[in-house]
mmCIF file of the N, C-alpha and C atoms, coordinates in Angstrom:
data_MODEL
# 
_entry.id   MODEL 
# 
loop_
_atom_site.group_PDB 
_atom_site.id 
_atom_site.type_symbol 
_atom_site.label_atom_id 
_atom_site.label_alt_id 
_atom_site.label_comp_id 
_atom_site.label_asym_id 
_atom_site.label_entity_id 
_atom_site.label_seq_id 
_atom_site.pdbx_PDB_ins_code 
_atom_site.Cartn_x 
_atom_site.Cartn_y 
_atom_site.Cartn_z 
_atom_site.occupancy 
_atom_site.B_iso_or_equiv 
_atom_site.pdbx_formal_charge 
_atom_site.auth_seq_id 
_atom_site.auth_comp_id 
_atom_site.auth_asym_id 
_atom_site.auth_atom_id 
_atom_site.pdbx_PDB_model_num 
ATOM 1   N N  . UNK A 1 1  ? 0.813  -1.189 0.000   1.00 0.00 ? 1  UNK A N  1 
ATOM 2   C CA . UNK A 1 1  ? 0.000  0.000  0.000   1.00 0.00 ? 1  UNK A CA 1 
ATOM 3   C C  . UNK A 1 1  ? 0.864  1.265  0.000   1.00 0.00 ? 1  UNK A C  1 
ATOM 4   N N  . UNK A 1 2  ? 1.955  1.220  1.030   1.00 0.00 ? 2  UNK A N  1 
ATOM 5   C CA . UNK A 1 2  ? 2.819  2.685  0.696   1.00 0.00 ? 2  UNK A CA 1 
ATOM 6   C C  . UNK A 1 2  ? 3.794  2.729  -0.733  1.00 0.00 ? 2  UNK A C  1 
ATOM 7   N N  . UNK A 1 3  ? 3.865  1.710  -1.291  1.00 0.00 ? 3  UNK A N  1 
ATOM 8   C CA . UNK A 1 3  ? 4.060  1.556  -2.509  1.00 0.00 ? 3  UNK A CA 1 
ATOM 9   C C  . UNK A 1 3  ? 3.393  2.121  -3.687  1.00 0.00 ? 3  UNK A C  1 
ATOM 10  N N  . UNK A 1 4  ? 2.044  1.934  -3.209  1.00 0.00 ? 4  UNK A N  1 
ATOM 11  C CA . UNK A 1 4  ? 1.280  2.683  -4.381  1.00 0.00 ? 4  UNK A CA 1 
ATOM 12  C C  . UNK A 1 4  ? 0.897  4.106  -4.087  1.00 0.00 ? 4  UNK A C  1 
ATOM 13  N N  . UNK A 1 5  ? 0.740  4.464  -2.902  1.00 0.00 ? 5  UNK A N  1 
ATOM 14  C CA . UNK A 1 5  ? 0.906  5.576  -2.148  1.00 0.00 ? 5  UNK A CA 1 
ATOM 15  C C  . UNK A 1 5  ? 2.311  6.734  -2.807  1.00 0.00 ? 5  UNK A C  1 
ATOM 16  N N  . UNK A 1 6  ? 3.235  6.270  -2.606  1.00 0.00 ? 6  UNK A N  1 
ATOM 17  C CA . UNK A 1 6  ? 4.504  6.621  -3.506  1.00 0.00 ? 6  UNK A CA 1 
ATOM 18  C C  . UNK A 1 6  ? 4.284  7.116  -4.555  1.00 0.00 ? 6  UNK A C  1 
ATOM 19  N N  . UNK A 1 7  ? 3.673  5.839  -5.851  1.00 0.00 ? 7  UNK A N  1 
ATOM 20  C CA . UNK A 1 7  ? 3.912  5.712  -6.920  1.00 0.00 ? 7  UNK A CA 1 
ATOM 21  C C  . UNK A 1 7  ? 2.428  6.986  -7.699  1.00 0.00 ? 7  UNK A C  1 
ATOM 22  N N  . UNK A 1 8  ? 1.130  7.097  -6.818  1.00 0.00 ? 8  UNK A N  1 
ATOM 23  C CA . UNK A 1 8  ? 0.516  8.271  -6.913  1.00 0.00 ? 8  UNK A CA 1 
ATOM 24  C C  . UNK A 1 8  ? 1.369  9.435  -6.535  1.00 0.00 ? 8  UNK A C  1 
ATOM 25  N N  . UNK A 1 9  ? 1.718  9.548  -5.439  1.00 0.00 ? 9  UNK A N  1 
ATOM 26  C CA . UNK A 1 9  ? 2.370  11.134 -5.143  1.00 0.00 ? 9  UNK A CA 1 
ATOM 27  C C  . UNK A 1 9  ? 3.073  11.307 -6.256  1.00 0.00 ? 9  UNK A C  1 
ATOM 28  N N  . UNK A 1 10 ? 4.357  10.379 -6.873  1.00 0.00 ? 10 UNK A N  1 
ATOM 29  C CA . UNK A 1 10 ? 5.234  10.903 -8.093  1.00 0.00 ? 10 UNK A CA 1 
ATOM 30  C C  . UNK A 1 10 ? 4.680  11.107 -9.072  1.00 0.00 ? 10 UNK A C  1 
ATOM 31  N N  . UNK A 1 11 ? 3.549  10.989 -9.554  1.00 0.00 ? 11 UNK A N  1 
ATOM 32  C CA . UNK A 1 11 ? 2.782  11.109 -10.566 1.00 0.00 ? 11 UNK A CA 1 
ATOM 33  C C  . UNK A 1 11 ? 1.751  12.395 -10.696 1.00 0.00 ? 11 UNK A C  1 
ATOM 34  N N  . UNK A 1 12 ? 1.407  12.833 -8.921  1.00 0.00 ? 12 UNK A N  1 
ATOM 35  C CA . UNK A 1 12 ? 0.576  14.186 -8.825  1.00 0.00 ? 12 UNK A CA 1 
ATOM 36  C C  . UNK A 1 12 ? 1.836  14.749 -8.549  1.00 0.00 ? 12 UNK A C  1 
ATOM 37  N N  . UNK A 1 13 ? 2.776  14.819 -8.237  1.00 0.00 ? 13 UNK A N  1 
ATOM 38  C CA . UNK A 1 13 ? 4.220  15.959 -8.443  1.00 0.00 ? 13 UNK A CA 1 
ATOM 39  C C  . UNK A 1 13 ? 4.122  16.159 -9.258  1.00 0.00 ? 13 UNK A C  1 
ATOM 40  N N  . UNK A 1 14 ? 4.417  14.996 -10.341 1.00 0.00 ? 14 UNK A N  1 
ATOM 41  C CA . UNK A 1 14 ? 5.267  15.528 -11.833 1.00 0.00 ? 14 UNK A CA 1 
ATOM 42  C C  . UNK A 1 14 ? 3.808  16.226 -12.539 1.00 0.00 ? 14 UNK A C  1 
ATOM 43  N N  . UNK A 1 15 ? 2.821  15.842 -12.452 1.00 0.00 ? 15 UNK A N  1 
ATOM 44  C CA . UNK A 1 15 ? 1.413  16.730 -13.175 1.00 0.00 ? 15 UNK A CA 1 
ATOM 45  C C  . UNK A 1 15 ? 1.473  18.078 -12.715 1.00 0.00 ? 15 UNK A C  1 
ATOM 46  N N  . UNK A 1 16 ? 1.302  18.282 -10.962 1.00 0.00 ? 16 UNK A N  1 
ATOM 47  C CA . UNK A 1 16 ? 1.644  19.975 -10.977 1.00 0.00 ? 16 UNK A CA 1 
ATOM 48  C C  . UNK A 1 16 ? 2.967  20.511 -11.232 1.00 0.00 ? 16 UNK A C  1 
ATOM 49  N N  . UNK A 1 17 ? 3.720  19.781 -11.174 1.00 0.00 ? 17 UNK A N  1 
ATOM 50  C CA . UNK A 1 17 ? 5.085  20.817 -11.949 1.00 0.00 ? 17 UNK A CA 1 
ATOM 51  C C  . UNK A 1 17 ? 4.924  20.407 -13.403 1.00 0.00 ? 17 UNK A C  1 
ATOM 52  N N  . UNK A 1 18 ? 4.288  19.638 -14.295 1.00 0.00 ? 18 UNK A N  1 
ATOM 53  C CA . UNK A 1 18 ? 4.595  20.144 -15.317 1.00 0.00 ? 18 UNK A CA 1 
ATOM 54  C C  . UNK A 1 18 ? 3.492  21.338 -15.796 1.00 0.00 ? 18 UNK A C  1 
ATOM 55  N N  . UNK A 1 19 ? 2.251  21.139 -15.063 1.00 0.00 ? 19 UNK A N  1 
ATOM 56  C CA . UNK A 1 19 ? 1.159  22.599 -14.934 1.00 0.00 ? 19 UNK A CA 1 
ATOM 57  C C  . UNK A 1 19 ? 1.622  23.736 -14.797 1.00 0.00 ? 19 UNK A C  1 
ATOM 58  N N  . UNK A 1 20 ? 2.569  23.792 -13.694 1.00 0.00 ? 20 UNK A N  1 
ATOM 59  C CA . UNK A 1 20 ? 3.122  24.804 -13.420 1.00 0.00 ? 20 UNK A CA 1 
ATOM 60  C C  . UNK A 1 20 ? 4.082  25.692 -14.328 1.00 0.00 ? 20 UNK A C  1 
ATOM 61  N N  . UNK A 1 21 ? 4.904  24.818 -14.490 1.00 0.00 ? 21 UNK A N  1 
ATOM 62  C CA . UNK A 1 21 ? 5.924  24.950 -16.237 1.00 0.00 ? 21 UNK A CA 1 
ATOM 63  C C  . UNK A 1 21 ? 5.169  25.930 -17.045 1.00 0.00 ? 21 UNK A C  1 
ATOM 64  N N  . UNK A 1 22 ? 3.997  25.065 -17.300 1.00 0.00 ? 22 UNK A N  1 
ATOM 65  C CA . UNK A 1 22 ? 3.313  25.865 -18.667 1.00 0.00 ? 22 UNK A CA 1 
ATOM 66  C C  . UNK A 1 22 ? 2.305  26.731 -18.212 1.00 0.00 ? 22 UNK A C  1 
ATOM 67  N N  . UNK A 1 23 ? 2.349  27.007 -16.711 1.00 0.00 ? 23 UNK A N  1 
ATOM 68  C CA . UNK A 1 23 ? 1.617  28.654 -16.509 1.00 0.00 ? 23 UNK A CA 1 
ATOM 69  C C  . UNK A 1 23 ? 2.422  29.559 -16.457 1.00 0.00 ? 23 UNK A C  1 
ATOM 70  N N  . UNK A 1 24 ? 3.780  29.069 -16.130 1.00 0.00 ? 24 UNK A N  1 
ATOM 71  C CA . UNK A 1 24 ? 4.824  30.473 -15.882 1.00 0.00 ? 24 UNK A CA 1 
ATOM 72  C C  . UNK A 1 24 ? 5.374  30.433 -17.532 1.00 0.00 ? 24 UNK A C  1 
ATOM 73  N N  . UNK A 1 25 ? 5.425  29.870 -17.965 1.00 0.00 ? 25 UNK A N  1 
ATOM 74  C CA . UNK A 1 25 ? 6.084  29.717 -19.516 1.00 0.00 ? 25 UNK A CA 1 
ATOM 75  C C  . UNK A 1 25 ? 4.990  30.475 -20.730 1.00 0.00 ? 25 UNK A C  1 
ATOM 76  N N  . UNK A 1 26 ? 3.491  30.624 -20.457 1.00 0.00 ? 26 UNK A N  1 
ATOM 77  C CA . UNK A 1 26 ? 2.468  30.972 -20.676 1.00 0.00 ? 26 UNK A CA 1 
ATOM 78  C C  . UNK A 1 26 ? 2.240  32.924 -20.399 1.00 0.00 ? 26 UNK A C  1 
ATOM 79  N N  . UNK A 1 27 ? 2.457  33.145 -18.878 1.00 0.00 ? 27 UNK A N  1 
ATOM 80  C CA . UNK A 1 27 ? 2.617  34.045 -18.474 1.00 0.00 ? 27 UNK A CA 1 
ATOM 81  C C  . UNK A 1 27 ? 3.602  35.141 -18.572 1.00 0.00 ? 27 UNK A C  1 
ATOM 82  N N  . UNK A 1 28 ? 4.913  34.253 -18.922 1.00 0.00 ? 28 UNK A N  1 
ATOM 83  C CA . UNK A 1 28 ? 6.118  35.316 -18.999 1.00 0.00 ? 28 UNK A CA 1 
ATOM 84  C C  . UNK A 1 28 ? 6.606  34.989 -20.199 1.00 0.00 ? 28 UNK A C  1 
ATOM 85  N N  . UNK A 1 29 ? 5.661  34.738 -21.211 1.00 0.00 ? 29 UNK A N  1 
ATOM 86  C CA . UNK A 1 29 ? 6.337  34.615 -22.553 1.00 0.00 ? 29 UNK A CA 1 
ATOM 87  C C  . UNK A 1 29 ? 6.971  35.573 -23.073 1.00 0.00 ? 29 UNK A C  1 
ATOM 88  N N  . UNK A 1 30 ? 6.318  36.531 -23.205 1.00 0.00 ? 30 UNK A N  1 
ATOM 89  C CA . UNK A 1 30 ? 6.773  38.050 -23.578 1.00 0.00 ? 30 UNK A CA 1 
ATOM 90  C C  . UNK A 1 30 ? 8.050  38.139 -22.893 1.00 0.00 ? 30 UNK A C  1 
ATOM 91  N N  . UNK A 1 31 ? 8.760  38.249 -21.463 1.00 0.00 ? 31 UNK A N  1 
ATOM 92  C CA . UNK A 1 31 ? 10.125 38.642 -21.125 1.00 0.00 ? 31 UNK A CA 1 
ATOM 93  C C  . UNK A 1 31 ? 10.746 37.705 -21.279 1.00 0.00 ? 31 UNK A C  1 
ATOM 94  N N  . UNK A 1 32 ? 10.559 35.813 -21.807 1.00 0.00 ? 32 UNK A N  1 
ATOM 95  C CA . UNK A 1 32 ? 11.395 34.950 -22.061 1.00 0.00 ? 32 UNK A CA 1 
ATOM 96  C C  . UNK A 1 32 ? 11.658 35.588 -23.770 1.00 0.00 ? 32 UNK A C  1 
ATOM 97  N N  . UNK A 1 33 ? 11.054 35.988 -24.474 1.00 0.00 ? 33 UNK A N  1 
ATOM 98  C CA . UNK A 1 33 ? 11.168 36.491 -25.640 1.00 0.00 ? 33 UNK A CA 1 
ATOM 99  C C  . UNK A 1 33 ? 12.237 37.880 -25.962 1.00 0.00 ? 33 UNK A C  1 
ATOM 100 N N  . UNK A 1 34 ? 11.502 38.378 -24.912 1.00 0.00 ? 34 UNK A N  1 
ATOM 101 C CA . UNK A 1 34 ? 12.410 39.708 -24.561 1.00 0.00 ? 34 UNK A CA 1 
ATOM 102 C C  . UNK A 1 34 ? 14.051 39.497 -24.427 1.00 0.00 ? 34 UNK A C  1 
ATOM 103 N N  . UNK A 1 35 ? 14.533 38.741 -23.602 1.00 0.00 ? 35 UNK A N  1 
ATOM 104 C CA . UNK A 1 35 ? 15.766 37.896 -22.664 1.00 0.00 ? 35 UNK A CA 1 
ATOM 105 C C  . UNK A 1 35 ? 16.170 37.341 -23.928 1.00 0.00 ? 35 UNK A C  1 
ATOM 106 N N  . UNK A 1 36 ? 15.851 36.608 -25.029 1.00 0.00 ? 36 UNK A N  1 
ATOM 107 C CA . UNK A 1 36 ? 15.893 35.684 -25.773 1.00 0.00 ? 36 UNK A CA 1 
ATOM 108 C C  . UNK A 1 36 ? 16.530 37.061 -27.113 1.00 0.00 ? 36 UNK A C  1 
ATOM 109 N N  . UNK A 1 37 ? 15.807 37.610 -27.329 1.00 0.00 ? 37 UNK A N  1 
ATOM 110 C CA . UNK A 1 37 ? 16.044 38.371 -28.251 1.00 0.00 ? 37 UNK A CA 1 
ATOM 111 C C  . UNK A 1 37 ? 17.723 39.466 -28.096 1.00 0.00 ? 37 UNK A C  1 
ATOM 112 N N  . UNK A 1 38 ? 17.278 39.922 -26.437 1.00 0.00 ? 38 UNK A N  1 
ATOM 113 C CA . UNK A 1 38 ? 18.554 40.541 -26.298 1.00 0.00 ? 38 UNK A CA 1 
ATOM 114 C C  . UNK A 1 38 ? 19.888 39.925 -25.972 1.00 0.00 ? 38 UNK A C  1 
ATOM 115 N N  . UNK A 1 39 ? 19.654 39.051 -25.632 1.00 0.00 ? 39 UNK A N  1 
ATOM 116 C CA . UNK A 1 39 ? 21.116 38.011 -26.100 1.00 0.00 ? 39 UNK A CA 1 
ATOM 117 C C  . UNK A 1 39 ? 21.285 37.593 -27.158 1.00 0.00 ? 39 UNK A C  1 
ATOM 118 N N  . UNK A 1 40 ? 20.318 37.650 -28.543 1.00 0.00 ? 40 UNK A N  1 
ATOM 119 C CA . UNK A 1 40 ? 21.285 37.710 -29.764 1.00 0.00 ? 40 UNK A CA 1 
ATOM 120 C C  . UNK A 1 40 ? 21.597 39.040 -29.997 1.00 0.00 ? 40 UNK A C  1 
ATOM 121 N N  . UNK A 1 41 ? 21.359 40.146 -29.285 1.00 0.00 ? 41 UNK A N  1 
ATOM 122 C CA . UNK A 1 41 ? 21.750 41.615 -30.051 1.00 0.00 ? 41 UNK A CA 1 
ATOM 123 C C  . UNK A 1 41 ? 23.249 41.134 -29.258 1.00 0.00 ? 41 UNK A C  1 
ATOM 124 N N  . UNK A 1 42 ? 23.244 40.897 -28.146 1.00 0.00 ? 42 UNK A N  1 
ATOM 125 C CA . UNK A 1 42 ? 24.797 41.416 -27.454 1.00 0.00 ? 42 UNK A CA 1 
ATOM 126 C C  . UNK A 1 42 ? 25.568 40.258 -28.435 1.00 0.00 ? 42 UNK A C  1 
ATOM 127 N N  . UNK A 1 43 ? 25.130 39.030 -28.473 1.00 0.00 ? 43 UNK A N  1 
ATOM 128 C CA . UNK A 1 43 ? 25.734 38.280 -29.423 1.00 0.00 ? 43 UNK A CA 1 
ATOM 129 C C  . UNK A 1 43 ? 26.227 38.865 -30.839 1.00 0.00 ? 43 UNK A C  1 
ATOM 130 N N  . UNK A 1 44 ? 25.596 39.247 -31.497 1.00 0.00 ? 44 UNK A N  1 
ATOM 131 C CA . UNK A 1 44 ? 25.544 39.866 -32.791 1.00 0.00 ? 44 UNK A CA 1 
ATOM 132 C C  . UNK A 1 44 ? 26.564 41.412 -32.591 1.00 0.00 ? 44 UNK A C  1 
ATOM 133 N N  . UNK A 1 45 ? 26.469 42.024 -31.560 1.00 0.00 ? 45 UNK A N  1 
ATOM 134 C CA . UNK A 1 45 ? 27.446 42.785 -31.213 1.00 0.00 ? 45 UNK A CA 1 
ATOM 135 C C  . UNK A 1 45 ? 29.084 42.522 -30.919 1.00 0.00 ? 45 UNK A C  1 
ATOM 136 N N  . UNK A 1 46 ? 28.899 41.522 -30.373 1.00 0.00 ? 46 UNK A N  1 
ATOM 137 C CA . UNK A 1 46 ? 30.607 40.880 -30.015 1.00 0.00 ? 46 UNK A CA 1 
ATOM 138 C C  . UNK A 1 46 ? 31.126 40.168 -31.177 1.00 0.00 ? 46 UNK A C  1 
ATOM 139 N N  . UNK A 1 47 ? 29.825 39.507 -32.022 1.00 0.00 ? 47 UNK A N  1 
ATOM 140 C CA . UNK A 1 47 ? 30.548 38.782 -33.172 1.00 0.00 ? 47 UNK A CA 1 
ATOM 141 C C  . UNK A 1 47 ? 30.990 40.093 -34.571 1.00 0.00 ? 47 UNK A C  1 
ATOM 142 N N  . UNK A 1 48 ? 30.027 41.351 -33.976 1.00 0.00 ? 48 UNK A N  1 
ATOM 143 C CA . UNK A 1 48 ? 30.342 42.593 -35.020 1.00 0.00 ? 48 UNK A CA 1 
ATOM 144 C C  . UNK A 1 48 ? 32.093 42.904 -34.584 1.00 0.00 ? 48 UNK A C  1 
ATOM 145 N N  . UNK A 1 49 ? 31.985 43.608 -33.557 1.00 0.00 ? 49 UNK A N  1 
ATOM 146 C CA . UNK A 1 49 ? 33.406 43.547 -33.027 1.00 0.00 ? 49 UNK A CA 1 
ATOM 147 C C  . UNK A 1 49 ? 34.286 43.017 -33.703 1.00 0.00 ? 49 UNK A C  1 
ATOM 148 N N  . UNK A 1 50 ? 34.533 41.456 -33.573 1.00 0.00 ? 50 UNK A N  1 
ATOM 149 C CA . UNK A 1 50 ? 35.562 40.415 -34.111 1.00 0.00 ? 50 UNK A CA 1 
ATOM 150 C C  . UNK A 1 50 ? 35.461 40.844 -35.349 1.00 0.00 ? 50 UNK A C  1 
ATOM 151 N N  . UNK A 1 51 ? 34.519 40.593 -36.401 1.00 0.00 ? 51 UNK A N  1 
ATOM 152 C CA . UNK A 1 51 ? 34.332 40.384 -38.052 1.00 0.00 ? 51 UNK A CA 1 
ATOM 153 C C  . UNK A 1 51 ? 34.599 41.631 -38.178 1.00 0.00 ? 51 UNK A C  1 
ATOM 154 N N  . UNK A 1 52 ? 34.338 43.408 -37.777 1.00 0.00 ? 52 UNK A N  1 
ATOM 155 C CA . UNK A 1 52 ? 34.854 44.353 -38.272 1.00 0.00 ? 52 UNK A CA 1 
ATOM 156 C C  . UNK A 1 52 ? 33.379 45.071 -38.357 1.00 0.00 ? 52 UNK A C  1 
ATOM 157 N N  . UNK A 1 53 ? 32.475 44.098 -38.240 1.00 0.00 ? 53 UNK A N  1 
ATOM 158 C CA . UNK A 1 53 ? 30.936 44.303 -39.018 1.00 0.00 ? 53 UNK A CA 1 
ATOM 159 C C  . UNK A 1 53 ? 30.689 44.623 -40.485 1.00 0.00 ? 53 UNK A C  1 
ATOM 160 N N  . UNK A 1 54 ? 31.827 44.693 -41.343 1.00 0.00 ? 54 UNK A N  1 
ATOM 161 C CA . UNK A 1 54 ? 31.375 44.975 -42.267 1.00 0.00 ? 54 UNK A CA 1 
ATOM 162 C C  . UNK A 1 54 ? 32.022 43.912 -43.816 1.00 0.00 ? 54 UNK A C  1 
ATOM 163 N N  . UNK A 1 55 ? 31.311 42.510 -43.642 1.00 0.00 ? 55 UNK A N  1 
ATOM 164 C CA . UNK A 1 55 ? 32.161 41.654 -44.083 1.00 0.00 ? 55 UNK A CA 1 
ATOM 165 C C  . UNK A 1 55 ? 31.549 41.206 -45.326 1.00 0.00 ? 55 UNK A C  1 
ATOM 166 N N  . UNK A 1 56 ? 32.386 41.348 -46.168 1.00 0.00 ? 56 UNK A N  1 
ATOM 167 C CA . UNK A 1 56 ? 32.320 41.156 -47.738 1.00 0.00 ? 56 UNK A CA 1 
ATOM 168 C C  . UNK A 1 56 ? 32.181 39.874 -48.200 1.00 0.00 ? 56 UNK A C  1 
ATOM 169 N N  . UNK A 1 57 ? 31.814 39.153 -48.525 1.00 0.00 ? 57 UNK A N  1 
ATOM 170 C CA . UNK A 1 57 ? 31.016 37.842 -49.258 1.00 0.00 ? 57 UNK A CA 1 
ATOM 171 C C  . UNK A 1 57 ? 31.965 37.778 -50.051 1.00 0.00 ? 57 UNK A C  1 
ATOM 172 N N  . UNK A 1 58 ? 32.849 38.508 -50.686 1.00 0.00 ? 58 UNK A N  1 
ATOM 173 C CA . UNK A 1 58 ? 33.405 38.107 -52.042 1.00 0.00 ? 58 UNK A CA 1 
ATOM 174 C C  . UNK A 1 58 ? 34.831 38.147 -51.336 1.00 0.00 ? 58 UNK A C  1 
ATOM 175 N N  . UNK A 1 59 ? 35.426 38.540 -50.471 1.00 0.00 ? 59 UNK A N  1 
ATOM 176 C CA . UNK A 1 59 ? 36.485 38.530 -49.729 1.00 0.00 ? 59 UNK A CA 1 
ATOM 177 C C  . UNK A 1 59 ? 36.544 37.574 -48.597 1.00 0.00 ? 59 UNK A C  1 
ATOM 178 N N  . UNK A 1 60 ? 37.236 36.557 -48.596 1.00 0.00 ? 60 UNK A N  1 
ATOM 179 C CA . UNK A 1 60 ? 37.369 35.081 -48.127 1.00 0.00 ? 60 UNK A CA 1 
ATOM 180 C C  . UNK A 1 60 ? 38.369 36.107 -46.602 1.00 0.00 ? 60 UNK A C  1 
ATOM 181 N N  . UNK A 1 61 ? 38.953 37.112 -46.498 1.00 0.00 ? 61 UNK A N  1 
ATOM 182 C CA . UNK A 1 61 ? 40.399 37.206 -45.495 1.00 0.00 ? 61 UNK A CA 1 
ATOM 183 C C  . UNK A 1 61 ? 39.368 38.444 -44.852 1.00 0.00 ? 61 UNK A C  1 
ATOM 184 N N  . UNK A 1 62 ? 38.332 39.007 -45.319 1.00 0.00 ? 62 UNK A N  1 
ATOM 185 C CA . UNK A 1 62 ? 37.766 39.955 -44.664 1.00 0.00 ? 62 UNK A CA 1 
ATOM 186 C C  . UNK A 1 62 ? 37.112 38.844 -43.220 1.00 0.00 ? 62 UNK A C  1 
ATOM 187 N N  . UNK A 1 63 ? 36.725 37.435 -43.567 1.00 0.00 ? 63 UNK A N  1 
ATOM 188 C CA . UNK A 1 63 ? 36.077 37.257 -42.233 1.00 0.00 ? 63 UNK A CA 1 
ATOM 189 C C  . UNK A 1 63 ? 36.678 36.911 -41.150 1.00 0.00 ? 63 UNK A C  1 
ATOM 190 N N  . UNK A 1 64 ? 38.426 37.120 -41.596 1.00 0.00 ? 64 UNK A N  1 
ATOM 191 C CA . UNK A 1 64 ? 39.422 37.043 -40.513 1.00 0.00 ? 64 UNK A CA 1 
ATOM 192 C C  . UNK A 1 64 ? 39.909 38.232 -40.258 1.00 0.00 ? 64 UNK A C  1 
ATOM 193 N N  . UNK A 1 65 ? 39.362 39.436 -39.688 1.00 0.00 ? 65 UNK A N  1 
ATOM 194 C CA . UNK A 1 65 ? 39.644 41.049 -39.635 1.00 0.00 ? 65 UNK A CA 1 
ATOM 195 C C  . UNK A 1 65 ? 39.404 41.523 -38.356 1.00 0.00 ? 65 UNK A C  1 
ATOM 196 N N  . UNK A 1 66 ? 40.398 40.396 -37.585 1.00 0.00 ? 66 UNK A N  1 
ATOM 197 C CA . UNK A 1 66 ? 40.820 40.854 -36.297 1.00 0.00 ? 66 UNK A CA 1 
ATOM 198 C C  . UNK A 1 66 ? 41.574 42.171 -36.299 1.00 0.00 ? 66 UNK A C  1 
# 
């Protein structure tokens, strides 16, 4: 009996945390989007840096313009 006792509780855990997951994931979509977006600008900024930002397609040594 505390066996199955167990084997319910792990099963109503994992249902409200995965409920839970998808109310806060639901709710704060917008600033996970937000967060998400501004780490490719700083990304896209540091990789501008390195490349020069201004890298030519037809020039193979421009994308090494440390």
């Amino acid at each position: 009996m505390a066996k199955a006792f167990k084997y319910m509780f792990g099963i109503g855990a994992a249902i409200v945390l995965i409920g839970t997951a998808i109310f806060l994931i639901i709710t704060y979509w917008d600033k996970i989007l937000a967060g998400a977006s501004a780490g490719a600008r700083v990304a896209s900024n540091i990789l501008g840096q390195f490349s020069g930002g201004s890298i030519n397609t037809d020039d193979p040594s421009d994308y090494y313009d440390l």
